[in-house]
PDB file as gemmi writes it, atoms N, CA and C in Angstrom:
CRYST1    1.000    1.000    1.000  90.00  90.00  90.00 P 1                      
ATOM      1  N   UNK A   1     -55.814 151.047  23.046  1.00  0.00           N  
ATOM      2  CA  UNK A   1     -56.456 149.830  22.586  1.00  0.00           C  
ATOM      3  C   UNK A   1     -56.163 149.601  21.108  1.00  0.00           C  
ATOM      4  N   UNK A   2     -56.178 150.763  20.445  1.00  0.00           N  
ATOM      5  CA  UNK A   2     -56.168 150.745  19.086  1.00  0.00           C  
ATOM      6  C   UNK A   2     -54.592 149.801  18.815  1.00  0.00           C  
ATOM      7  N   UNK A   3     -53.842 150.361  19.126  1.00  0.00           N  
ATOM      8  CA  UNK A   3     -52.314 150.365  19.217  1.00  0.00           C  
ATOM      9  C   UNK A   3     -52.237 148.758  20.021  1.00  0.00           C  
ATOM     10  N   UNK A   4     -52.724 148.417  20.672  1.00  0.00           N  
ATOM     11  CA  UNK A   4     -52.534 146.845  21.083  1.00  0.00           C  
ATOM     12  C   UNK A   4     -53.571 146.060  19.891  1.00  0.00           C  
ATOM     13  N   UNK A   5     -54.133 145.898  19.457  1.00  0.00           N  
ATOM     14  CA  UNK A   5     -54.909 145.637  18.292  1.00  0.00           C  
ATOM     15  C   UNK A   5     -54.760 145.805  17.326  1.00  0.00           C  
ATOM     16  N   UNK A   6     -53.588 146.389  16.906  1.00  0.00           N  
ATOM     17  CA  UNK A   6     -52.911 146.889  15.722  1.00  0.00           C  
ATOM     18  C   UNK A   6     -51.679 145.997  15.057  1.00  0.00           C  
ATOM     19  N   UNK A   7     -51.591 145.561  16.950  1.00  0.00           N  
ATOM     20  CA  UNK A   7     -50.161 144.099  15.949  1.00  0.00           C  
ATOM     21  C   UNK A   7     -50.530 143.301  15.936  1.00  0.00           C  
ATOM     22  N   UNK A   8     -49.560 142.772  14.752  1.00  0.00           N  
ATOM     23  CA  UNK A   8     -50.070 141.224  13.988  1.00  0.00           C  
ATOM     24  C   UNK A   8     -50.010 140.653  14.613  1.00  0.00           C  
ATOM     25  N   UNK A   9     -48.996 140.006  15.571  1.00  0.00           N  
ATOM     26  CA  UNK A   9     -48.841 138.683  16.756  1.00  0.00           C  
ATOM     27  C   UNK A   9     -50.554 138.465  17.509  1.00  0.00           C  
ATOM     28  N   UNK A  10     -50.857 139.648  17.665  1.00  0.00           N  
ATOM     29  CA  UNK A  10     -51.759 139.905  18.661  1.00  0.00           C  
ATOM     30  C   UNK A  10     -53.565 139.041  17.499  1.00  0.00           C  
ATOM     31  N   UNK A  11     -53.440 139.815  16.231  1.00  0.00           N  
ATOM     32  CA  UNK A  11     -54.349 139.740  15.287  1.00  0.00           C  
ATOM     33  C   UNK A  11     -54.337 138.470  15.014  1.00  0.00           C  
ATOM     34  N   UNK A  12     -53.160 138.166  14.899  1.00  0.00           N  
ATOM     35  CA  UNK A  12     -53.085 136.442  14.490  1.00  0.00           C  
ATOM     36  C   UNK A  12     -53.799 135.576  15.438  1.00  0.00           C  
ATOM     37  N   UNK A  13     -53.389 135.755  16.918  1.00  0.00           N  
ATOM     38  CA  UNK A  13     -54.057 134.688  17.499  1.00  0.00           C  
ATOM     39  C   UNK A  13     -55.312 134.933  18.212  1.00  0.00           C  
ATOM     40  N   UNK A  14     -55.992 136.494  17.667  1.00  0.00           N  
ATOM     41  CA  UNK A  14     -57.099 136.130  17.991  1.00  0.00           C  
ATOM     42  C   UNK A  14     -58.216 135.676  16.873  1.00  0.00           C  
ATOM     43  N   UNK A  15     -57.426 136.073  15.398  1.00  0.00           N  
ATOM     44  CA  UNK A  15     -57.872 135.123  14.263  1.00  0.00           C  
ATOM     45  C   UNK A  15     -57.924 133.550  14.559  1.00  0.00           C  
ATOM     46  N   UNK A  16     -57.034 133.154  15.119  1.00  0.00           N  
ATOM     47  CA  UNK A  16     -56.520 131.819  14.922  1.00  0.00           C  
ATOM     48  C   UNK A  16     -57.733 131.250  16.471  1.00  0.00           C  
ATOM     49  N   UNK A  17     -58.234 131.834  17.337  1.00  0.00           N  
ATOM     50  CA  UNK A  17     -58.931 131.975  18.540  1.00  0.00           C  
ATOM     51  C   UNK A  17     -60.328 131.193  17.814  1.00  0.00           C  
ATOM     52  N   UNK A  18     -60.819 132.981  17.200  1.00  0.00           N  
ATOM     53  CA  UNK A  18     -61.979 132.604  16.512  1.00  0.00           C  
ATOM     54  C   UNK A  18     -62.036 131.920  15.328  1.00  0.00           C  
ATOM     55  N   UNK A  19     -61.241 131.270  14.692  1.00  0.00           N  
ATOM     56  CA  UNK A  19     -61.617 129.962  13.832  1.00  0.00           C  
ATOM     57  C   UNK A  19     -61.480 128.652  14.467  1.00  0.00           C  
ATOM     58  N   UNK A  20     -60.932 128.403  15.286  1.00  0.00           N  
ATOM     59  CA  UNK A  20     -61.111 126.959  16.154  1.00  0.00           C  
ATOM     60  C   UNK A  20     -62.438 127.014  16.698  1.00  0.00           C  
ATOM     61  N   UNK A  21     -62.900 128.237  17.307  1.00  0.00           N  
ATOM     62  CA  UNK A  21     -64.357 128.332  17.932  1.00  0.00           C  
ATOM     63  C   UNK A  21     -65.559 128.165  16.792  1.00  0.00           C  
ATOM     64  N   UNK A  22     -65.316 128.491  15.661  1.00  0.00           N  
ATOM     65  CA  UNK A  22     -66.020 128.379  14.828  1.00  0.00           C  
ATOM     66  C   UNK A  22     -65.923 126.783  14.112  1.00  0.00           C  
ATOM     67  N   UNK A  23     -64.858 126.663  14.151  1.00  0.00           N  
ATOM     68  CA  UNK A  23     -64.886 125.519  14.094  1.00  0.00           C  
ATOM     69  C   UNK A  23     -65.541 124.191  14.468  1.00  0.00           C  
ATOM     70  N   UNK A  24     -65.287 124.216  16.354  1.00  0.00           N  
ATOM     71  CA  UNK A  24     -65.868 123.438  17.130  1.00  0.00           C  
ATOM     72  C   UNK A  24     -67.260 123.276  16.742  1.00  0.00           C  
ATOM     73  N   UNK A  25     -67.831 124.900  16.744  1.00  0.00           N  
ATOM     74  CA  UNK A  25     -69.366 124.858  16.735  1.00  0.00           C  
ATOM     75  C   UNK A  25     -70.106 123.659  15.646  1.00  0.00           C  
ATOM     76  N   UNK A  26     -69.117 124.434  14.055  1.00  0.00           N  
ATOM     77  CA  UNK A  26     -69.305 123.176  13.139  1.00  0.00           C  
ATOM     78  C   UNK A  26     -69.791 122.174  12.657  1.00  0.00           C  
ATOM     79  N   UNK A  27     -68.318 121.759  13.397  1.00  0.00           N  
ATOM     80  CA  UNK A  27     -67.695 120.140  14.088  1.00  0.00           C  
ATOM     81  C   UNK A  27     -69.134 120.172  14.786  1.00  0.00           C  
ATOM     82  N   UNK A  28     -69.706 120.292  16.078  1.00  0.00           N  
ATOM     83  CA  UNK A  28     -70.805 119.858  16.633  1.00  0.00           C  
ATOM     84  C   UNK A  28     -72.097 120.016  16.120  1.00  0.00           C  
ATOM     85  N   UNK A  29     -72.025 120.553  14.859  1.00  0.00           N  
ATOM     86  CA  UNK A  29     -73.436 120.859  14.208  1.00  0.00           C  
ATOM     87  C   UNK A  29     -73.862 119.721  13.280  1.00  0.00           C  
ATOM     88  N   UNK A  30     -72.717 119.395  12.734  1.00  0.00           N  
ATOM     89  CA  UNK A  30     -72.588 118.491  11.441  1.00  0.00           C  
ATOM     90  C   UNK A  30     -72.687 117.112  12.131  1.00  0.00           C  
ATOM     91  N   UNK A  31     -72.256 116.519  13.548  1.00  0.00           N  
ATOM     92  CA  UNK A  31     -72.419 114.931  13.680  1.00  0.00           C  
ATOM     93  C   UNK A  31     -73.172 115.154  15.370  1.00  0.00           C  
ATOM     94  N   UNK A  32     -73.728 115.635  15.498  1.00  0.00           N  
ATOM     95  CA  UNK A  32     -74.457 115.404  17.167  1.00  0.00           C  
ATOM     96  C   UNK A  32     -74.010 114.927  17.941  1.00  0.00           C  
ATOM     97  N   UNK A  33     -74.426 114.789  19.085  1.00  0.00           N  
ATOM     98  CA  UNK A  33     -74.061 113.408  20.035  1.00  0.00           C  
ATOM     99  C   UNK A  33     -75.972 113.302  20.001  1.00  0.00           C  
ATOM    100  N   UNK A  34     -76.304 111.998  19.834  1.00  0.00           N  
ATOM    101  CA  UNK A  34     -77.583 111.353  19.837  1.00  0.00           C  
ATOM    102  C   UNK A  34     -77.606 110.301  20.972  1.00  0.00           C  
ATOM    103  N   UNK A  35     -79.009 109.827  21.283  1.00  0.00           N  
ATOM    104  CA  UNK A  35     -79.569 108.805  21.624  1.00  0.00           C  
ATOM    105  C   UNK A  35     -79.751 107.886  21.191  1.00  0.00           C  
ATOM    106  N   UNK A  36     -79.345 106.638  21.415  1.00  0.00           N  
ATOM    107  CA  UNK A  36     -79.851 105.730  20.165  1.00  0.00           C  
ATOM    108  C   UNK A  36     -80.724 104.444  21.134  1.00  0.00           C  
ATOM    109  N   UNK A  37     -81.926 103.870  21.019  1.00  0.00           N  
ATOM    110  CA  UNK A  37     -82.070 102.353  21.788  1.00  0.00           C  
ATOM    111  C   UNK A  37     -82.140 101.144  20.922  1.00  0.00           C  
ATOM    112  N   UNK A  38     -81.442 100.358  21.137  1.00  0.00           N  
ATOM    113  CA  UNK A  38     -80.978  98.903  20.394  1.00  0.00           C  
ATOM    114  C   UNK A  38     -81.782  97.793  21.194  1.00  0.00           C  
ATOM    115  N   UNK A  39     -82.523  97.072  20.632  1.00  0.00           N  
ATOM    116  CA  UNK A  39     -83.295  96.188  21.781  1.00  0.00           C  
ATOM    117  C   UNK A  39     -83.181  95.109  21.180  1.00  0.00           C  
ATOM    118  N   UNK A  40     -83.144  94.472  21.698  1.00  0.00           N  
ATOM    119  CA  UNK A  40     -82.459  92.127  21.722  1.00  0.00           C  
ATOM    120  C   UNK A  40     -81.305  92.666  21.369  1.00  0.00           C  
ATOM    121  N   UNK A  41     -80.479  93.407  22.264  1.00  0.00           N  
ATOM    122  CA  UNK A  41     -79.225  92.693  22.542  1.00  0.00           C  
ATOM    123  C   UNK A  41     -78.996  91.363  23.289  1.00  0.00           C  
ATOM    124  N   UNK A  42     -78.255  90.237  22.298  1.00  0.00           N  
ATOM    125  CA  UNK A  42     -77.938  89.215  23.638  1.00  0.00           C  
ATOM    126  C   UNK A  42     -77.127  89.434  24.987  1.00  0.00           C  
ATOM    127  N   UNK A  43     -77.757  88.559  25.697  1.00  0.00           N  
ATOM    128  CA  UNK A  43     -76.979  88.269  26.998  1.00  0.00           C  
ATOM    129  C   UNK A  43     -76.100  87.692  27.054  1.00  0.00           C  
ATOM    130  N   UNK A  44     -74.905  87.273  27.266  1.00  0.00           N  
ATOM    131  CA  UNK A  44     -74.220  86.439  27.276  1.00  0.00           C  
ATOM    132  C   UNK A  44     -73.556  86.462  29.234  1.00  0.00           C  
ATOM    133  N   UNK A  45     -73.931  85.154  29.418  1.00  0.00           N  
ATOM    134  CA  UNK A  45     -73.229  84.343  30.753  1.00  0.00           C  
ATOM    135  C   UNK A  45     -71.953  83.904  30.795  1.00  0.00           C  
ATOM    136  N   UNK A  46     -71.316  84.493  31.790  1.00  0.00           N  
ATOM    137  CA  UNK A  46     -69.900  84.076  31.703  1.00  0.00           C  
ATOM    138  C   UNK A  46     -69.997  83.503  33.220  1.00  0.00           C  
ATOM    139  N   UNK A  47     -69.183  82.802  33.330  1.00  0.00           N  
ATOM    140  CA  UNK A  47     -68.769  82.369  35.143  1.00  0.00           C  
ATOM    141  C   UNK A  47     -69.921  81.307  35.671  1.00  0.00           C  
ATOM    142  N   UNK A  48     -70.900  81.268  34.468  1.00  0.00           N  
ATOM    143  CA  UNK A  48     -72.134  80.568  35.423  1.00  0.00           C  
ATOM    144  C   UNK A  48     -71.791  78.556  35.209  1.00  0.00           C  
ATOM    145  N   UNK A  49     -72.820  78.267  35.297  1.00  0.00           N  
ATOM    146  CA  UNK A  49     -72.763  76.648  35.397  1.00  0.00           C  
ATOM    147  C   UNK A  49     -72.849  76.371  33.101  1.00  0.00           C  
ATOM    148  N   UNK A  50     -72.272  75.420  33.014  1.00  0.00           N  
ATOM    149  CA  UNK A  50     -72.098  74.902  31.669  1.00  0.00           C  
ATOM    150  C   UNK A  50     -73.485  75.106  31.024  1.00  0.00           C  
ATOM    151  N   UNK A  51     -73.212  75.704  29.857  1.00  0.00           N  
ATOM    152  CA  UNK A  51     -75.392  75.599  29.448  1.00  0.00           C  
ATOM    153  C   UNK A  51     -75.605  76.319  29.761  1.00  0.00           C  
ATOM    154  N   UNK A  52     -76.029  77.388  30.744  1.00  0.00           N  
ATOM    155  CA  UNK A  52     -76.180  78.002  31.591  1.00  0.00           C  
ATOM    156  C   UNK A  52     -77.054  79.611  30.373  1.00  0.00           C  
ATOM    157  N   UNK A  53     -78.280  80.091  30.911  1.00  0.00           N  
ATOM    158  CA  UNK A  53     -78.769  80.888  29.778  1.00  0.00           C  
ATOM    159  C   UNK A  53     -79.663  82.210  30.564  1.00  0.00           C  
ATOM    160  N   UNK A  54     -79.245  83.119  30.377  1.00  0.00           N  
ATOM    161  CA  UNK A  54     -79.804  83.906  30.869  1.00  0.00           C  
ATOM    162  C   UNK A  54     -81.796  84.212  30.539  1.00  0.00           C  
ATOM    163  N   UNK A  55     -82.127  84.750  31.603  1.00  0.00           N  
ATOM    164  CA  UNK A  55     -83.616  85.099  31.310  1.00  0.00           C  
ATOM    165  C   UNK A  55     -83.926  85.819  31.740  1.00  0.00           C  
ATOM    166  N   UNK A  56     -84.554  87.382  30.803  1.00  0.00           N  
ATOM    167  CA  UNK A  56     -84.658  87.006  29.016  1.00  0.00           C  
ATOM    168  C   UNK A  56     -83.299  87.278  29.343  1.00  0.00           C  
ATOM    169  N   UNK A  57     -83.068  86.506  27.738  1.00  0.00           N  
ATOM    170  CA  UNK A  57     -81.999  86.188  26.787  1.00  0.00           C  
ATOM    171  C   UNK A  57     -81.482  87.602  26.471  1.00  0.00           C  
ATOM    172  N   UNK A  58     -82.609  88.533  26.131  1.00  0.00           N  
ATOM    173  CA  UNK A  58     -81.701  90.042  25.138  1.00  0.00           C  
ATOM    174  C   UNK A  58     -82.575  91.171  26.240  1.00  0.00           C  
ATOM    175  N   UNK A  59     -81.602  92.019  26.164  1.00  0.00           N  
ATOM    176  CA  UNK A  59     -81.982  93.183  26.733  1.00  0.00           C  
ATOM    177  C   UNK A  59     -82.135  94.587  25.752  1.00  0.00           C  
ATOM    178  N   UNK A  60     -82.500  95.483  26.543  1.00  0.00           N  
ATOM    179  CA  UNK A  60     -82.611  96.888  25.698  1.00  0.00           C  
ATOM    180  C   UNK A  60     -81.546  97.457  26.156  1.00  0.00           C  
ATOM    181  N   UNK A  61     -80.567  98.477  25.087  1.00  0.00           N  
ATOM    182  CA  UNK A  61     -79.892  99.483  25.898  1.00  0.00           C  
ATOM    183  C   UNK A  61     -80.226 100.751  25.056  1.00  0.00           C  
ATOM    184  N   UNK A  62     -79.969 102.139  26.232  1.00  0.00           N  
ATOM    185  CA  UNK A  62     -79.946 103.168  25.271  1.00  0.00           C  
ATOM    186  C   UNK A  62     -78.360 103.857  25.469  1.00  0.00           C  
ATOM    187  N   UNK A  63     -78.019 103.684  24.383  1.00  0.00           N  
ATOM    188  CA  UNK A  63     -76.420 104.370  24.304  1.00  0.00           C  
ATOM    189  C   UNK A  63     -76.826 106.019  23.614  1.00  0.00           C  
ATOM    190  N   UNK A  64     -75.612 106.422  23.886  1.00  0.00           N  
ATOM    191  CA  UNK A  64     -75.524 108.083  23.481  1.00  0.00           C  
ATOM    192  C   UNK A  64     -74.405 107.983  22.532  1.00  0.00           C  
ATOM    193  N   UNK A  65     -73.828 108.528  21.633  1.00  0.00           N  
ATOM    194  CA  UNK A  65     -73.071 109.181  21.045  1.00  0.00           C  
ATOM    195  C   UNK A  65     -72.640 110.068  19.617  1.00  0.00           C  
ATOM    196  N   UNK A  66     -71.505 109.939  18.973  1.00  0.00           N  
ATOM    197  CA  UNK A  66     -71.607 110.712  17.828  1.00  0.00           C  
ATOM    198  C   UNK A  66     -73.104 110.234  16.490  1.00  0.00           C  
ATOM    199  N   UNK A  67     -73.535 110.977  15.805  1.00  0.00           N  
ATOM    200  CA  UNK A  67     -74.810 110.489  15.031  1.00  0.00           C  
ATOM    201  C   UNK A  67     -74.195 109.475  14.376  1.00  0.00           C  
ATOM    202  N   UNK A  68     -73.038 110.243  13.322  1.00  0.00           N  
ATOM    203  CA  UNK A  68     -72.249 109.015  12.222  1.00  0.00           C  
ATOM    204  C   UNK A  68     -72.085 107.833  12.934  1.00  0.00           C  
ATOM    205  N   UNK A  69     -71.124 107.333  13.897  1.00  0.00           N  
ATOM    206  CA  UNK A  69     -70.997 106.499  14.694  1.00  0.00           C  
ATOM    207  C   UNK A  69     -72.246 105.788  15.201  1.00  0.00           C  
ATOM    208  N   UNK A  70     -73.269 105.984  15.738  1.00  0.00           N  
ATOM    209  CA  UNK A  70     -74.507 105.314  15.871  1.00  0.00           C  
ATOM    210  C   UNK A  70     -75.325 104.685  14.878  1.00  0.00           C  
ATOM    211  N   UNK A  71     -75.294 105.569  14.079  1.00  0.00           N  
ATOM    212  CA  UNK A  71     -75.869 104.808  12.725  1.00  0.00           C  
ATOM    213  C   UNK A  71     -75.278 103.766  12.163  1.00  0.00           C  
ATOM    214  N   UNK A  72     -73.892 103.364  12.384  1.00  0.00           N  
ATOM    215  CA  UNK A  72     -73.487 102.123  11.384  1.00  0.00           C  
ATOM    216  C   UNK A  72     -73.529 101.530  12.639  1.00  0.00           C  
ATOM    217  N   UNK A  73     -74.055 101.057  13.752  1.00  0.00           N  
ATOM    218  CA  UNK A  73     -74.148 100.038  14.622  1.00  0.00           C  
ATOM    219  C   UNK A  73     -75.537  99.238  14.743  1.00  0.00           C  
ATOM    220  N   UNK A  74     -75.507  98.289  15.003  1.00  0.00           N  
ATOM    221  CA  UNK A  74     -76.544  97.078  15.555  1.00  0.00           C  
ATOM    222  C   UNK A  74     -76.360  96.266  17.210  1.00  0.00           C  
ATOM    223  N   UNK A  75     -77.233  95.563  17.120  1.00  0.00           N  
ATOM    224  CA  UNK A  75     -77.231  94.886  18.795  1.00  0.00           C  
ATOM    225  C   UNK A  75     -75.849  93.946  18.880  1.00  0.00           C  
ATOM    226  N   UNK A  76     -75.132  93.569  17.866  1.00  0.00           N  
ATOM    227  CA  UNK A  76     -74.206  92.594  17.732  1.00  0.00           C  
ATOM    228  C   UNK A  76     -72.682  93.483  18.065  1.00  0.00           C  
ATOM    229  N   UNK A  77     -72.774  94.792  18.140  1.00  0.00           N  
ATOM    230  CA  UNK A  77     -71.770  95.578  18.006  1.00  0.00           C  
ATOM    231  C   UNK A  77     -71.637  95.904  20.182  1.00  0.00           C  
ATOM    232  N   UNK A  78     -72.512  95.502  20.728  1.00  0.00           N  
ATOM    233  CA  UNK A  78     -72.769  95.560  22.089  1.00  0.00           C  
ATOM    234  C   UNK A  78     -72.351  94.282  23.030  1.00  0.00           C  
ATOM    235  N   UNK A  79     -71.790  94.216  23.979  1.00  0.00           N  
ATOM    236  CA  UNK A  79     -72.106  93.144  25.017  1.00  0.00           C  
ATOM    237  C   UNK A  79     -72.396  93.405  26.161  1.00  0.00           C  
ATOM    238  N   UNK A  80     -73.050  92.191  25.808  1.00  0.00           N  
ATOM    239  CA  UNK A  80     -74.375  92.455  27.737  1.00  0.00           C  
ATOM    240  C   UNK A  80     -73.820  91.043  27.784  1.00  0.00           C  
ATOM    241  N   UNK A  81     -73.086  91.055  29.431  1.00  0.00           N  
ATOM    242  CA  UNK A  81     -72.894  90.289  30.510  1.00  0.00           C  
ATOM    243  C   UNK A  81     -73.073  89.651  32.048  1.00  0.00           C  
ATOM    244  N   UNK A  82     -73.537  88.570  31.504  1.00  0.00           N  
ATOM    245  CA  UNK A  82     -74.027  87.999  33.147  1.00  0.00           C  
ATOM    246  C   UNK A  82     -72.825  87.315  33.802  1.00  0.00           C  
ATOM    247  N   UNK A  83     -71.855  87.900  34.688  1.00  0.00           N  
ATOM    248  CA  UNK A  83     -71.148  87.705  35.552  1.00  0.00           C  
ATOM    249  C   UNK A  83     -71.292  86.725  36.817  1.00  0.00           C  
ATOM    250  N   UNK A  84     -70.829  85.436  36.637  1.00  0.00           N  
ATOM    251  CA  UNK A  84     -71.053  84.474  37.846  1.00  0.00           C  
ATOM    252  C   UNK A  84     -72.223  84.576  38.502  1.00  0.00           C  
ATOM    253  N   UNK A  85     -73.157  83.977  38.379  1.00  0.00           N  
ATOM    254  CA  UNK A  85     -74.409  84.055  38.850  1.00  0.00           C  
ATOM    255  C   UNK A  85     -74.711  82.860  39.929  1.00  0.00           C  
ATOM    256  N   UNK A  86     -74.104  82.097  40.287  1.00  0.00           N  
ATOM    257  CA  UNK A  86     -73.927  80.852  41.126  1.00  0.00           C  
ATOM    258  C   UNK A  86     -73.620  81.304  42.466  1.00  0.00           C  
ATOM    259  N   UNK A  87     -72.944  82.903  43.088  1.00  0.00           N  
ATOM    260  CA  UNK A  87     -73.275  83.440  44.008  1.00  0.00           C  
ATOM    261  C   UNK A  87     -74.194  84.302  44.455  1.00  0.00           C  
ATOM    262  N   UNK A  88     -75.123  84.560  43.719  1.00  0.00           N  
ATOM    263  CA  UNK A  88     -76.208  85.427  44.091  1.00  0.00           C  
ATOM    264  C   UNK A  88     -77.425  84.745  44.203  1.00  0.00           C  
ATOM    265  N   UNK A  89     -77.879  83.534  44.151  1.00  0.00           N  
ATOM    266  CA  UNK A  89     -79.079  82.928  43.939  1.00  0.00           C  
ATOM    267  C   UNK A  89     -79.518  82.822  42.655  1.00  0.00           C  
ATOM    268  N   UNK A  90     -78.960  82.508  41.189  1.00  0.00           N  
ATOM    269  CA  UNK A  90     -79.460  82.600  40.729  1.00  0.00           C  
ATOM    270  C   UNK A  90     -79.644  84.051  38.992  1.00  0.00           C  
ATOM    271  N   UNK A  91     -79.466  85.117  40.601  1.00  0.00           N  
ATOM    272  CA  UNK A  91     -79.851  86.417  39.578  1.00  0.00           C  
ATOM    273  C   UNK A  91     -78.501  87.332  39.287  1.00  0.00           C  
ATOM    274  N   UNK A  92     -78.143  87.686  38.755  1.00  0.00           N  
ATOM    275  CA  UNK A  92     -77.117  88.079  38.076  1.00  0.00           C  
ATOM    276  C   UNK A  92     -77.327  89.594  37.521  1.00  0.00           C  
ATOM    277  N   UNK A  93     -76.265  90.604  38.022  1.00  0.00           N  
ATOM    278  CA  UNK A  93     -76.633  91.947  37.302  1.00  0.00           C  
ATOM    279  C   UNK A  93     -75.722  91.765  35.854  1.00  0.00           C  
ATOM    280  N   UNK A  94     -75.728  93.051  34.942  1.00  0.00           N  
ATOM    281  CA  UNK A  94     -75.578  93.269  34.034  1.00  0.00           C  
ATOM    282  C   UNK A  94     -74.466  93.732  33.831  1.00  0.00           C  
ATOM    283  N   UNK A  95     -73.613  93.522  33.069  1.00  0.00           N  
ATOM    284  CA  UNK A  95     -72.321  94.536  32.636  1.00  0.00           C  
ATOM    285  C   UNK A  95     -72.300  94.472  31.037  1.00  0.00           C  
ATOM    286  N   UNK A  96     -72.039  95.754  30.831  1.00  0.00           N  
ATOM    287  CA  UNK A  96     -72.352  96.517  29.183  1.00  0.00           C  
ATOM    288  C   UNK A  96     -70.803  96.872  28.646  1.00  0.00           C  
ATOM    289  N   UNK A  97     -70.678  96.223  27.561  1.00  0.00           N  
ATOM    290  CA  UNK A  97     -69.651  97.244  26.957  1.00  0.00           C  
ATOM    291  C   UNK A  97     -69.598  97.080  25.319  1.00  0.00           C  
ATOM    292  N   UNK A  98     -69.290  97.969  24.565  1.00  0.00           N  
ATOM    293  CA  UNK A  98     -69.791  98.729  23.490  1.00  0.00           C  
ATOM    294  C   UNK A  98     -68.277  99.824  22.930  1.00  0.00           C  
ATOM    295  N   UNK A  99     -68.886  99.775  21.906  1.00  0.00           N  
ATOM    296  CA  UNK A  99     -67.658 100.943  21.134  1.00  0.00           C  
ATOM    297  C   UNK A  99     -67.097 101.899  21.314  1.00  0.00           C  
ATOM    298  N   UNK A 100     -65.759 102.433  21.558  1.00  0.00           N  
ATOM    299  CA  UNK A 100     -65.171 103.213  21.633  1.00  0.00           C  
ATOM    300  C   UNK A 100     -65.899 104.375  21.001  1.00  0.00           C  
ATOM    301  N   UNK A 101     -66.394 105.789  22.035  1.00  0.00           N  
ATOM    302  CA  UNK A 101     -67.272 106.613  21.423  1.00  0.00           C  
ATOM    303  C   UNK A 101     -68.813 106.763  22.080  1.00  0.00           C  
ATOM    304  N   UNK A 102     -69.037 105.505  22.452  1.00  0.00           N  
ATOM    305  CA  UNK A 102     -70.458 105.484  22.803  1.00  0.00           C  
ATOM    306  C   UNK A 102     -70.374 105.513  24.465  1.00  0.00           C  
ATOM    307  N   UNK A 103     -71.896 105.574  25.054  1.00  0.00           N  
ATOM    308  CA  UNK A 103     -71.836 105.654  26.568  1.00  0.00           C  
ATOM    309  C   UNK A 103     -73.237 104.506  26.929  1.00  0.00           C  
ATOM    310  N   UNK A 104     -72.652 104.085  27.804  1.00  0.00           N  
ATOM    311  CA  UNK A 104     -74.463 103.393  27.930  1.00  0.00           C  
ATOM    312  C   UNK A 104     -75.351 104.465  29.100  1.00  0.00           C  
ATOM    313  N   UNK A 105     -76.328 104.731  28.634  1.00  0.00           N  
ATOM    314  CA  UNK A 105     -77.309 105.634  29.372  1.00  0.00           C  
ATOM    315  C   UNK A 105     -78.139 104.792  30.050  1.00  0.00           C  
ATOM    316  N   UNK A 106     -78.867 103.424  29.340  1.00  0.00           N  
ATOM    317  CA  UNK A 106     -80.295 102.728  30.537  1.00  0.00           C  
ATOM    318  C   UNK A 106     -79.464 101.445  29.752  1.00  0.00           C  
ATOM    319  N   UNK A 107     -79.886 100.409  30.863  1.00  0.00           N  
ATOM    320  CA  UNK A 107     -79.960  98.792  30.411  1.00  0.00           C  
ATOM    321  C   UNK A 107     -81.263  98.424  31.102  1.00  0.00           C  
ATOM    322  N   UNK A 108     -82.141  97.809  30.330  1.00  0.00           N  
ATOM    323  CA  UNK A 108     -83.565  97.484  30.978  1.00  0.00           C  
ATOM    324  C   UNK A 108     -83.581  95.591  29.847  1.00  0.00           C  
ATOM    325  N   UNK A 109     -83.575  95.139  30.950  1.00  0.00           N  
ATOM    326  CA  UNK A 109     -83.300  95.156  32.529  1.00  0.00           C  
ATOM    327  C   UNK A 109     -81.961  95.576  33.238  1.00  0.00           C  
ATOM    328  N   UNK A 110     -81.695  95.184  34.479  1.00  0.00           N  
ATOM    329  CA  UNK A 110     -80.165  95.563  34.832  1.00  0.00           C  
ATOM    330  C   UNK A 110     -79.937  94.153  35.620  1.00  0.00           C  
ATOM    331  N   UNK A 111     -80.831  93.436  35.794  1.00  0.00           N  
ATOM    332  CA  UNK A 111     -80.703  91.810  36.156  1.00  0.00           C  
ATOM    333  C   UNK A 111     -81.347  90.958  35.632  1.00  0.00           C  
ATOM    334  N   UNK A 112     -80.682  89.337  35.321  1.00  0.00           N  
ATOM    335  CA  UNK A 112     -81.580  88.293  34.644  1.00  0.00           C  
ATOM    336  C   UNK A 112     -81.516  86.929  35.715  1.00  0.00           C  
ATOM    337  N   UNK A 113     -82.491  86.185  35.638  1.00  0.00           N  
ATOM    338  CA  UNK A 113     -82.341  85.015  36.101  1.00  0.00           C  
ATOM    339  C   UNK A 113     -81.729  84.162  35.624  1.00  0.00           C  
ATOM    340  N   UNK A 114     -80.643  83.687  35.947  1.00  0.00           N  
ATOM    341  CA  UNK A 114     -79.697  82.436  35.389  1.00  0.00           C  
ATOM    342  C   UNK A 114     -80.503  81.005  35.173  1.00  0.00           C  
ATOM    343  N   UNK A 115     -80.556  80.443  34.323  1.00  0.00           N  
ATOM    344  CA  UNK A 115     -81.074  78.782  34.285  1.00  0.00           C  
ATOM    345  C   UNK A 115     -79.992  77.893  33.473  1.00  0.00           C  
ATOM    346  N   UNK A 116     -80.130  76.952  34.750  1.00  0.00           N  
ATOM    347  CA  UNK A 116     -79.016  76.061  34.073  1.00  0.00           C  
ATOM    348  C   UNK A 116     -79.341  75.217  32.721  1.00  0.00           C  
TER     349      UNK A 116                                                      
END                                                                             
């Protein structure tokens, strides 16, 4: 054992092993992955009748991701979409999308009533 532990090739990359691991840890100590909830995000209607306005208007979401990254965001940095609502009666589910980095965890609501 001694004698396999003794060469450099060997020393090197398990130096080089345990500083990436130490690293990572770090790296994950210093920026989190967090929770964040943003509430009155707008809705925005696409596909529906002209005018056309969702109800309510803003929703809540809770996104996850890096801390740094969460902190310089607001509800304006999000879109919440009501997708053609003229085939469902009316009610329309939700589609979310948001910054490279982030995840959406809840949308409350996850449907709005369309009014023309």
């Amino acid at each position: 054992m001694d004698r396999w532990l003794g060469r450099r090739p060997v020393l090197a990359l398990v130096s080089l092993l345990l500083a990436v691991a130490v690293w990572a840890v770090v790296i994950s100590q210093s920026d989190p992955i967090v929770h964040r909830t943003f509430s009155a995000v707008p809705v925005v209607v696409v596909g529906g009748p002209k005018g056309a306005t969702a109800s309510p208007g803003t929703v809540a979401v809770v996104v996850e991701g890096p801390e740094s990254l969460l902190e310089t965001l607001g509800p304006a940095q999000f879109r919440v979409t009501a997708i053609d609502p003229t085939s469902h009666g009316g009610i329309a589910a939700l589609h979310f999308g948001g910054p490279g980095g982030t995840a959406l965890l809840t949308l409350d609501p996850t449907q709005v009533r369309i009014r023309p």
